[in-house]
C-alpha positions in Angstrom: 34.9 30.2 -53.6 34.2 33.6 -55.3 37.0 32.6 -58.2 35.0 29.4 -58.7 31.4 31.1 -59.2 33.2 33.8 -61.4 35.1 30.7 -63.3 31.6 29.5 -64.1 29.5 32.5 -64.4 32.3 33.0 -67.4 32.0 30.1 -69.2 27.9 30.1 -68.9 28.1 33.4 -70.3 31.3 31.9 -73.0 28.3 28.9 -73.8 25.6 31.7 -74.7 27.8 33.5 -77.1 29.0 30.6 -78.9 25.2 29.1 -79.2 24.7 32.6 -80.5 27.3 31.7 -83.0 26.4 29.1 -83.9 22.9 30.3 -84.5 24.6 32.8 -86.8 26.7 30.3 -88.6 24.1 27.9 -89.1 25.9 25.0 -87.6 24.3 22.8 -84.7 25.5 24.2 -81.2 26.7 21.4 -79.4 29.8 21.4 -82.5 30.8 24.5 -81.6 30.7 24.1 -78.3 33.1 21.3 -78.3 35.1 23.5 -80.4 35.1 26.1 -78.5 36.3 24.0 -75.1 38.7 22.7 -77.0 40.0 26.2 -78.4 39.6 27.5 -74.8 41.7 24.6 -73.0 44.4 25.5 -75.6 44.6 29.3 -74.1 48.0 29.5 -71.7 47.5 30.6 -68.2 43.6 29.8 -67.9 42.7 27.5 -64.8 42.2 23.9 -66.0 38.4 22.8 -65.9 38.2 19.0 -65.0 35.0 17.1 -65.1 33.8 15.2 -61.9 32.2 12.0 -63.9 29.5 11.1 -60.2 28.6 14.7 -61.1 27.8 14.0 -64.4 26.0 11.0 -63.4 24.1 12.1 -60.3 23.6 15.8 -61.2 23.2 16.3 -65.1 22.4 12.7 -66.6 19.0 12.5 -64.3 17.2 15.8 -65.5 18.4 15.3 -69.2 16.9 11.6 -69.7 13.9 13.1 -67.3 13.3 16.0 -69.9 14.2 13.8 -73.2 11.5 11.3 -72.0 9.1 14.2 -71.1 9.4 15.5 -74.7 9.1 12.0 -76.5 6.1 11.1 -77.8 5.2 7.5 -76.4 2.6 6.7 -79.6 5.8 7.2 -82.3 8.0 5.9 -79.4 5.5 2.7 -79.2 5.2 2.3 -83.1 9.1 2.3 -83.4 9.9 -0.3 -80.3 11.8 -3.0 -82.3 14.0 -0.7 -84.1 14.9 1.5 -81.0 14.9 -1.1 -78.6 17.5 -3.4 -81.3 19.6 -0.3 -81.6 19.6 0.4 -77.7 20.6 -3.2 -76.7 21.3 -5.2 -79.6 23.5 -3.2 -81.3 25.2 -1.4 -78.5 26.4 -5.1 -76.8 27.2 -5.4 -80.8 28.8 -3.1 -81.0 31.0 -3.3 -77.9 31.8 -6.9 -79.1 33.8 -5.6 -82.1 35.4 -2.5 -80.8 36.3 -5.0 -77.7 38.0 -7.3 -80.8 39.8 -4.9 -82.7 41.4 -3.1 -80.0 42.5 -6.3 -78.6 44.1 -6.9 -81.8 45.4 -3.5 -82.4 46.4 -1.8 -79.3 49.5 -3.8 -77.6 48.7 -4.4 -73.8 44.6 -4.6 -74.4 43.1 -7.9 -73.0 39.8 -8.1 -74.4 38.3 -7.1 -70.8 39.3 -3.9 -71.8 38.5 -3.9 -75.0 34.9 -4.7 -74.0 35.5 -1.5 -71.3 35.8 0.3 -74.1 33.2 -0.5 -76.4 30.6 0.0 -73.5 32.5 3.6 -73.2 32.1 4.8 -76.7 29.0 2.8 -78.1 25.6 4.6 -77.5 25.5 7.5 -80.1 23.7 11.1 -77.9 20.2 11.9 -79.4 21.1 16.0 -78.4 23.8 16.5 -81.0 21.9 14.4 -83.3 18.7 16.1 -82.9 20.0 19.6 -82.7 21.6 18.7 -86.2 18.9 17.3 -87.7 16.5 20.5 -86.7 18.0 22.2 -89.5 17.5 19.9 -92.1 14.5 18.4 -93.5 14.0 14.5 -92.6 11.0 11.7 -92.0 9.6 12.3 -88.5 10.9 8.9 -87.8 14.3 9.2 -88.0 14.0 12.0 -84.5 12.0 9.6 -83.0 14.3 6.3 -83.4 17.1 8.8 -82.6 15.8 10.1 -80.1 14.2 6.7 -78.3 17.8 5.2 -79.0 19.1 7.7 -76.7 17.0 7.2 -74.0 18.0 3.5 -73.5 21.3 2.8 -74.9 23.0 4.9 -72.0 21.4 2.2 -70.1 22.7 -1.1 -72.0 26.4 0.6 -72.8 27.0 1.5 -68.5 25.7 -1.8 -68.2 28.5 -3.4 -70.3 31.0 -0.6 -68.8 30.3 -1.9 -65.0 30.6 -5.8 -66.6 33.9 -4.7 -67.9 35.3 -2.8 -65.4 34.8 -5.7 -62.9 36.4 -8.1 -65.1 39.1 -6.2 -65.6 39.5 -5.3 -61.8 38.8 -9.1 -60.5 40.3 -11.0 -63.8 37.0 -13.2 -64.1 33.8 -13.1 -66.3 31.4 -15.7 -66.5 29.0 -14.7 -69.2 26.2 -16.6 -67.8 26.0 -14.7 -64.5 26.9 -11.6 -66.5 23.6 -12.3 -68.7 21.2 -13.2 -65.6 22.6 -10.0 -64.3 22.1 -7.7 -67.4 18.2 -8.5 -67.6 18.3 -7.9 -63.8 18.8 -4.5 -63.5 17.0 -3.7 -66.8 14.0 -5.3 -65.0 14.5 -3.4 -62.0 15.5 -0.5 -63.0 11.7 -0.4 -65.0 10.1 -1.8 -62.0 11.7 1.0 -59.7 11.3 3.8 -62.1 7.5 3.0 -62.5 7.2 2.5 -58.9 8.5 6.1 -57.8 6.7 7.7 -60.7 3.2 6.2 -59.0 4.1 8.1 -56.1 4.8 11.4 -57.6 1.7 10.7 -60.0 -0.5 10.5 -56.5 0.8 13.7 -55.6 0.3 15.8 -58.4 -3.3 13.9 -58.9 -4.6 14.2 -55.0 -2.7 16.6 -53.0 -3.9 20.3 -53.3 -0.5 21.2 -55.5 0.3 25.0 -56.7 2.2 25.3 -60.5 5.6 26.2 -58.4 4.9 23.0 -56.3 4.2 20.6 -59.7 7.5 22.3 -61.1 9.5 21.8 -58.1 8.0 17.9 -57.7 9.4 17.2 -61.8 13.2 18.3 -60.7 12.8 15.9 -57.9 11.5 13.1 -59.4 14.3 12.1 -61.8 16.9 12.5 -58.9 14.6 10.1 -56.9 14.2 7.6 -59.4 18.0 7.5 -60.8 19.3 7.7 -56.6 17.0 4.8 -55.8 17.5 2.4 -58.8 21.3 3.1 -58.4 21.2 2.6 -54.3 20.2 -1.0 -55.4 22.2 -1.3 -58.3 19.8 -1.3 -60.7 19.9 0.8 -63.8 19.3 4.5 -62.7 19.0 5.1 -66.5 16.3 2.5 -67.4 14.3 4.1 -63.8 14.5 7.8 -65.3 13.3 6.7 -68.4 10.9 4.8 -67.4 8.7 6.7 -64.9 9.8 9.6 -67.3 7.3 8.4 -70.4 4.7 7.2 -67.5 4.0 11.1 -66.2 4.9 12.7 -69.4 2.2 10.4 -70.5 -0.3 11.1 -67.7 0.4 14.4 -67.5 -3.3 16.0 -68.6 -4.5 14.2 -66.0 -2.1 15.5 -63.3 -0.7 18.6 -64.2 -2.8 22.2 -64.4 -2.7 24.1 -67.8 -0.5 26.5 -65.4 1.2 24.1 -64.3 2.2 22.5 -68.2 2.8 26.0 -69.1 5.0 27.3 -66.0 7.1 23.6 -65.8 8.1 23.9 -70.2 9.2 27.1 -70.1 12.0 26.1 -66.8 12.5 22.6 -68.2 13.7 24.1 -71.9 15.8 26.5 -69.8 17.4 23.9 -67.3 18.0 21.4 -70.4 19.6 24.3 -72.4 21.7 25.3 -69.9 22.5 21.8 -68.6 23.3 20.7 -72.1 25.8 23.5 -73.1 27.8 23.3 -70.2 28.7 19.4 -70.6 29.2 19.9 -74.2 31.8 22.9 -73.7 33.0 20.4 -70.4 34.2 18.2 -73.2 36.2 20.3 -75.0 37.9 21.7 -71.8 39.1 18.4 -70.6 41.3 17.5 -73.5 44.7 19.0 -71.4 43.7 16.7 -68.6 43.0 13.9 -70.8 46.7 14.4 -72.5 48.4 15.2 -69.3 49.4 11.2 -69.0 50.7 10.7 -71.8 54.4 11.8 -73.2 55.5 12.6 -76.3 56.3 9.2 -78.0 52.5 7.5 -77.0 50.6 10.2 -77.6 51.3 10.0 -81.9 50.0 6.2 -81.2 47.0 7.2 -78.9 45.9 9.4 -81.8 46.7 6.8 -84.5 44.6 4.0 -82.6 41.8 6.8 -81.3 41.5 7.9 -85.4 41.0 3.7 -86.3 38.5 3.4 -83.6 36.2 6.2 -84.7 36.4 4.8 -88.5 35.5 1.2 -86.9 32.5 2.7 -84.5 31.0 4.9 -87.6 31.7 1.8 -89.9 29.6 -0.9 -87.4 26.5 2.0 -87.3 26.6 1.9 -90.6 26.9 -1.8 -90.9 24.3 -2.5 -88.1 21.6 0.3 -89.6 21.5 -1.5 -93.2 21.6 -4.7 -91.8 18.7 -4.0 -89.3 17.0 -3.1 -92.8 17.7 -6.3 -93.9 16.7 -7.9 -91.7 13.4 -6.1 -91.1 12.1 -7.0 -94.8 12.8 -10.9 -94.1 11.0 -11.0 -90.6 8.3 -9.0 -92.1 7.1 -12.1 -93.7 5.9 -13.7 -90.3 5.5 -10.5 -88.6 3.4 -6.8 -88.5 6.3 -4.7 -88.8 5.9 -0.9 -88.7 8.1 -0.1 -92.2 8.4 -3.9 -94.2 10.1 -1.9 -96.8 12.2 0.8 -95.2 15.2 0.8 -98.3 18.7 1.7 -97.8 18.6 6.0 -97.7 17.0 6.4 -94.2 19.3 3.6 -92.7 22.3 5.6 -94.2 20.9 9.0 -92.5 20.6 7.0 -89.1 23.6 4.8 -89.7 25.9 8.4 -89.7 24.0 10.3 -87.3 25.8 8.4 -84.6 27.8 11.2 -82.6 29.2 10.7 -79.2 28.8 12.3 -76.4 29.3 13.6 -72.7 28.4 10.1 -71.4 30.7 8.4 -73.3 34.0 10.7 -71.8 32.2 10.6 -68.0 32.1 6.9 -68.4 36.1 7.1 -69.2 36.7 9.4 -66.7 35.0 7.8 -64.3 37.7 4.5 -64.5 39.8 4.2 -61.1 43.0 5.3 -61.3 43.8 2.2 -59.3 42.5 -1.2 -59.0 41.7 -3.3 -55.6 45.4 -4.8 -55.4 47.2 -0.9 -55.3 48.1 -1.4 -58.7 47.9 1.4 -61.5 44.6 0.5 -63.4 45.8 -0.7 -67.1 45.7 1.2 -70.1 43.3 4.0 -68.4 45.3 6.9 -70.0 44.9 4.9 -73.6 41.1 4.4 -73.2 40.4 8.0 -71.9 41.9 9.7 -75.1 40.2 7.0 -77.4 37.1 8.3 -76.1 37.7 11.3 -76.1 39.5 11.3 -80.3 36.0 8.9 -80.9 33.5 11.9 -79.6 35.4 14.9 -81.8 35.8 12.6 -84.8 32.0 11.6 -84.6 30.5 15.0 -83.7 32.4 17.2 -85.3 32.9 15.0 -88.7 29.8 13.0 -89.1 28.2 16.5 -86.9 29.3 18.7 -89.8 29.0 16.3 -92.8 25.0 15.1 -91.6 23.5 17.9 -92.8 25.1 17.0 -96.6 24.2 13.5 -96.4 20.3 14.1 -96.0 20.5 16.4 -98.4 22.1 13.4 -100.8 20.1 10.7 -99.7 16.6 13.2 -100.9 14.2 11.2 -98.4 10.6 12.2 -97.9 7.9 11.8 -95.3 6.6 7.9 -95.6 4.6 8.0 -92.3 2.0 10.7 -92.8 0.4 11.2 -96.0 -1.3 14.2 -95.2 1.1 17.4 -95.2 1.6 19.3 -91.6 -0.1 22.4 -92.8 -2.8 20.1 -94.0 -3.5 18.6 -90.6 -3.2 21.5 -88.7 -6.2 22.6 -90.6 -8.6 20.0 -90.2 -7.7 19.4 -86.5 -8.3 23.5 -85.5 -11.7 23.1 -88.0 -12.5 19.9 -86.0 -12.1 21.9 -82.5 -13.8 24.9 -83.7 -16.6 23.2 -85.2 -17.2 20.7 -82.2 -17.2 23.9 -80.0 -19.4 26.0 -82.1 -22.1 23.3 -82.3 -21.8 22.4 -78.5 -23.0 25.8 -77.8 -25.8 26.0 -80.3 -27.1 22.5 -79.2 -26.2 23.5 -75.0 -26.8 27.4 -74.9 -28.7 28.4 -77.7 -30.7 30.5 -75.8 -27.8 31.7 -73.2 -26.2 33.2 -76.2 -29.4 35.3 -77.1 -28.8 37.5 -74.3 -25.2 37.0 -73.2 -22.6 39.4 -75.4 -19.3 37.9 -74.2 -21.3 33.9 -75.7 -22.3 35.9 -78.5 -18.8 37.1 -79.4 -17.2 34.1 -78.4 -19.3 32.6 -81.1 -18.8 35.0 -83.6 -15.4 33.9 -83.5 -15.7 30.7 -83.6 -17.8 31.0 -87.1 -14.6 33.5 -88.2 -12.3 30.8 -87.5 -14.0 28.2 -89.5 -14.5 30.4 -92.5 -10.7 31.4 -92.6 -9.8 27.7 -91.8 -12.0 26.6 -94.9 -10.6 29.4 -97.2 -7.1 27.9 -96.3 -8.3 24.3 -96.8 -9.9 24.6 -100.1 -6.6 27.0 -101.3 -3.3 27.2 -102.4 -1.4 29.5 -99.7 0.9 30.7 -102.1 2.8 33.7 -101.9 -0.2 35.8 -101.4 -1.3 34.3 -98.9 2.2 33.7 -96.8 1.6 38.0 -97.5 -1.6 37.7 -96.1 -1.0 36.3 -92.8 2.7 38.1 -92.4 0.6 41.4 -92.5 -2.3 39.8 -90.1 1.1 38.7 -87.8 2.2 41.9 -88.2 -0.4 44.3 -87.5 -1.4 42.1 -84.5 2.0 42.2 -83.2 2.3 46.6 -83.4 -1.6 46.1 -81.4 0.0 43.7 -78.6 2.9 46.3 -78.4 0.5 49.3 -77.7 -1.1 47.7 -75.6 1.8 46.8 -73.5 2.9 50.3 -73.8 -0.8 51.3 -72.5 -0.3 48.9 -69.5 3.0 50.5 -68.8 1.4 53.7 -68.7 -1.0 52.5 -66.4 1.2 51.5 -64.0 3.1 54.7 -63.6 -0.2 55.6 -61.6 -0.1 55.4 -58.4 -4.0 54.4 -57.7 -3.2 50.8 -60.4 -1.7 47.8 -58.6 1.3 46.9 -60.2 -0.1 43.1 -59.8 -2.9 43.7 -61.9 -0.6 44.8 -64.8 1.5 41.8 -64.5 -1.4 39.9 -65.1 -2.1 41.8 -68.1 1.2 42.1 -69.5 1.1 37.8 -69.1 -1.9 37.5 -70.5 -0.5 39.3 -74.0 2.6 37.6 -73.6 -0.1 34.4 -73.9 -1.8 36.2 -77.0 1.4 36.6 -79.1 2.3 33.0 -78.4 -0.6 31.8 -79.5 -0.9 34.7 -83.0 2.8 32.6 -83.5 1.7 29.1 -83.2 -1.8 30.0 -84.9 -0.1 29.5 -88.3 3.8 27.6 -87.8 2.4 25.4 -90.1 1.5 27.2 -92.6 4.2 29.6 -92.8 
């Protein structure tokens, strides 16, 4: 037991430092955590590190979609349905239909059962090494979105098509009609299921006298409610998350405290940092498990067929991603479509931002080693480093190579005219203004004789004059001088303040509560002085 927590106190404390890294080296973390399992699998005498794939699917996959669909915004998710909902159906049972061809053709023992087991494996790209990647580079906000919305159904559709497969394959019988009635079932459910449990945990944050610990608490159980439940009934657990996900992320002003919003970010963005990092490095660690079963003479063609694979899967993004373009300018004709135009560069971006990921190789790994009759279950070894060649070819490759393609393809914002700094402006003007004139038209007189009203809106008249000097200027370089030394100064005040506080509580007649509070509430202040001018920085 205690060699076990050590074991994996080590490698959280081995994910830091390369994230660290790779903060250094500029390249997205999830890369070079891969590379980093892999380097660490490679090290004699180190204790192999296999991956469970029901504890990938019951303990990390839950609060990942939970938090993904928490973070997506539903009005860009709504505005981009056909496109992400294309890419997370249509394309991935596309996709598995010509990976499920080829490797019948090219791998010698592959029925295409298998072949369509592996194309639900290896077909739905993960939005976290995509994202991650494209944080450091400058693209359309719709490309993230797509990306991102992609993600959060195609894990759905793919282990959809893997449990089609694997029962093919295990029974030797597919009848595509039952298979189709079945597909829409579970989706259906799944939604139905998802929505349902959300209602409940919606009535208890909205009605039942909840603290911020208790709301944060209720958020880590949800998920694992929805995905336990859908998948008790074998609907999609998938679909459920994401589902009653979007419906409390988008209710969540109305059921969630300010505390509560505040307290439940700050352990979600841990948890999903942590979670994320430890299934990437997972990956890399696996590969002498995955090579175990194979000897010397079939593991040359395991790479050989693994290497043609990844060229066909990038190829068929690429393929689908222009011809979704395609076809989005001819049914734009007889329908609204969001883009009617969208060209070939943006397609291209999204087309080779398809990476791989920890689904795919718990998906493989989660094959029985033997099927219902006793019998060894065919080609598992084969499929297992396919999957595994597919996700460091794609992540690593296309990971490494994104960053250069963007850069090539020179896209620009289409969606919002109006620059970021722009409409930060106007929106803080808006709020400012609307409050300043609520209290002259509410509390005119209140203000007359109440200082803390009066200073409150003093400062509301400074913030308007500062917002309109920004508006009706050029920031420049003067003015980036301007606020650094505003950032700057207020920064060294918050410091002494804190030092003040600490100070304070080396006396013995100050609660050491009450400076908490204190120290919180500048925390809060320097937060905010941060925020206060992202954009215009």
């Amino acid at each position: 037991m205690h060699e076990s927590i050590i074991l994996y106190l080590s490698l959280v404390m081995i994910i830091m430092f390369l994230v660290m890294l790779a903060q250094r080296i500029k390249i997205a973390y999830p890369i070079v955590l891969v590379l980093g399992g892999l380097a660490l699998s490679l090290v004699p005498g180190l204790p192999a590190v296999t991956i469970d794939p029901q504890l990938i699917f019951l303990i990390f996959l839950p609060p990942l979609l939970y938090e993904a669909a928490w973070q997506t915004s539903w009005k860009d998710f709504w505005k981009w349905r056909r496109v992400i909902g294309s890419f997370a159906f249509i394309i991935v049972i596309f996709t598995s239909c010509v990976i499920a061809y080829v490797s019948e053709a090219l791998i010698p023992g592959f029925t295409l059962a298998l072949g369509f087991l592996l194309g639900g494996i290896i077909s739905p790209p993960d939005a976290v090494a995509t994202t991650s990647i494209l944080q450091n580079v400058k693209v359309p906000k719709r490309l993230i979105t797509i990306a991102e919305g992609e993600s959060l159904l195609n894990d759905a559709s793919s282990l959809i098509v893997f449990r089609f497969a694997l029962v093919a394959v295990a029974s030797g019988r597919f009848v595509l009609s039952e298979a189709v009635g079945s597909f829409f079932l579970v989706i259906v459910m799944g939604f139905a299921v998802g929505i349902g449990i959300a209602l409940i945990f919606y009535a208890i944050h909205r009605w039942l006298p909840t603290t911020p610990s208790i709301d944060t608490i209720l958020t880590f159980v949800a998920p694992y409610a929805m995905y336990i439940t859908a998948e008790e009934f074998h609907f999609s657990g998938v679909i459920a998350v994401v589902s009653g996900g979007l419906f409390l992320s988008r209710n969540q002003h109305s059921i969630l405290s300010h505390l509560s919003r505040i307290q439940g970010i700050n352990v979600w963005s841990t948890v999903g940092f942590v979670l994320n990092g430890i299934v990437f490095m997972l990956i890399g660690l696996e590969l002498p498990v995955i090579i175990q079963g194979f000897g010397e003479a079939s593991l040359g063609e395991a790479i050989k067929y693994g290497l043609i694979v990844s060229v066909v899967v990038i190829l068929t993004r690429l393929v689908s991603t222009l011809g979704s373009s395609v076809f989005t300018v001819f049914i734009s004709r007889f329908i609204t479509t969001a883009d009617n135009s969208p060209g070939i560069r943006m397609p291209l971006i999204f087309g080779w931002a398809g990476m791989r990921g920890v689904v795919s190789l718990a998906s493989a790994l989660s094959i029985p080693l033997l099927l219902d009759n006793g019998q060894p279950f065919p080609q598992r070894n084969m499929i297992l480093f396919i999957t595994f060649v597919v996700i460091l070819v794609t992540l690593v490759f296309q990971g490494l190579t994104l960053p250069m393609v963007v850069r090539l393809m020179k896209v620009e914002e289409r969606d919002y005219s109006v620059p970021a700094q722009e409409q930060d402006v106007i929106i803080r003007r808006k709020l400012a203004k609307a409050s300043l004139d609520l209290i002259n038209a509410k509390y005119a007189k209140e203000v007359e004789n109440n200082e803390l009203l009066q200073s409150l809106k003093f400062k509301l008249e400074s913030d308007i004059g500062f917002l309109d000097h920004v508006r009706d200027s050029d920031v420049g370089e003067a003015g980036h001088a301007y606020i650094g030394r505003y950032q700057e100064i207020t920064k060294e005040l918050l410091e002494y303040k804190r030092h003040i506080l600490h100070q304070f509580n080396k006396k013995e007649t100050y609660e050491e509560e009450i400076i908490r509070q204190h120290l919180a509430q500048l925390d809060l202040e320097e937060e905010k002085v941060r925020q206060q001018f992202l954009h215009i920085e």
